[in-house]
N, C-alpha and C positions, 0 to 999 in steps of 0.2 A: 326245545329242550326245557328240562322244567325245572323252578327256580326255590333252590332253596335256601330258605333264613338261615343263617346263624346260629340262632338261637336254635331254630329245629332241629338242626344239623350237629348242634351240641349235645341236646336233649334225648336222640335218635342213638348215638354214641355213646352215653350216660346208661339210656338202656339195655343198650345188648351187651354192656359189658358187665352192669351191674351181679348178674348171678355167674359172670366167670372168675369172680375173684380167687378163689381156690384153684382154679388151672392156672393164674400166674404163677410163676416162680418169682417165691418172697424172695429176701436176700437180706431182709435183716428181719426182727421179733421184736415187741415190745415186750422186754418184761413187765410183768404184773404182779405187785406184792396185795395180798389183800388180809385186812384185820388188823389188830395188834401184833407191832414188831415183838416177837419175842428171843432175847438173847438172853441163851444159860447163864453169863455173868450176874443180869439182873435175875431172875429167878433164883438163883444160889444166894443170893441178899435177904428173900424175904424169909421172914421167921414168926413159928407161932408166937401168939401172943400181940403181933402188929394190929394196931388198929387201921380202919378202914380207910382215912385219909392219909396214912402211911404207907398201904400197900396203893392205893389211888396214885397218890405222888409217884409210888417209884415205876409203875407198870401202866399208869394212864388208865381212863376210862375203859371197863370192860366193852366189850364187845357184845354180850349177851348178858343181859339180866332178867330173869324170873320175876316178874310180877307176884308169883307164888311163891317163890322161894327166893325171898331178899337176901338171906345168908349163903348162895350161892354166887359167884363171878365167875362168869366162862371168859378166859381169851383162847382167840383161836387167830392163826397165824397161816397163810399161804402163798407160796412165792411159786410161780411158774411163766415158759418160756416157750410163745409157740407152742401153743394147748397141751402142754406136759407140766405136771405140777412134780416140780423136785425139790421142794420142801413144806410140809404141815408140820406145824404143834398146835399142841391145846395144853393149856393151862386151866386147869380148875382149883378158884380158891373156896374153901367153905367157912365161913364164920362162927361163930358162937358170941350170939350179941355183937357186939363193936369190935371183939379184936377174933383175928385170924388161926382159925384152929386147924386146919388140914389145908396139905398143898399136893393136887395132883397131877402129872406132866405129863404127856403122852407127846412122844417127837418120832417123824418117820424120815 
């Protein structure tokens, strides 16, 4: 009869199950939020005219900045559950100089 490790017998097991992951039945989902959190409270806050460590402060570091276009701030927002995404925004701020002249929202 032929003798096997442990270890191999672990490893053996590790592999034939590694690409059935998706034929098990999950039974819970990790949600996943990704980007800047964006809540309408805070977006209904900011105002033309805010300077750049103003809008920084209230919305946190963008997410996307243009090396070419410094007067642009993309946040973009996404929350999904078990490969279904049931919530995106994007926030685009554009500056003029140092304070904040256009605010655009897109939420689905």
């Amino acid at each position: 009869m032929p003798h096997i490790s442990l270890r191999a017998a672990g490893f053996l097991l590790l592999s034939l199950t590694a690409g059935c992951e998706s034929l098990l039945p999950s039974f819970y989902t990790v949600p996943v939020r990704q980007g800047n959190y964006i809540d309408q409270t805070t977006v209904a806050q900011l105002r033309p005219g805010m300077t750049k460590q103003q809008v920084q402060r209230l919305m946190g570091t963008p997410l996307i900045t243009d090396p070419f276009h410094q007067n642009r701030w993309d946040y973009y927002y996404q929350y999904g559950r078990g490969g279904k995404i049931s919530e995106q925004r994007r926030v685009t701020l554009l500056f003029s100089g140092d304070t904040l002249a256009n605010i655009e929202e897109v939420a689905n």
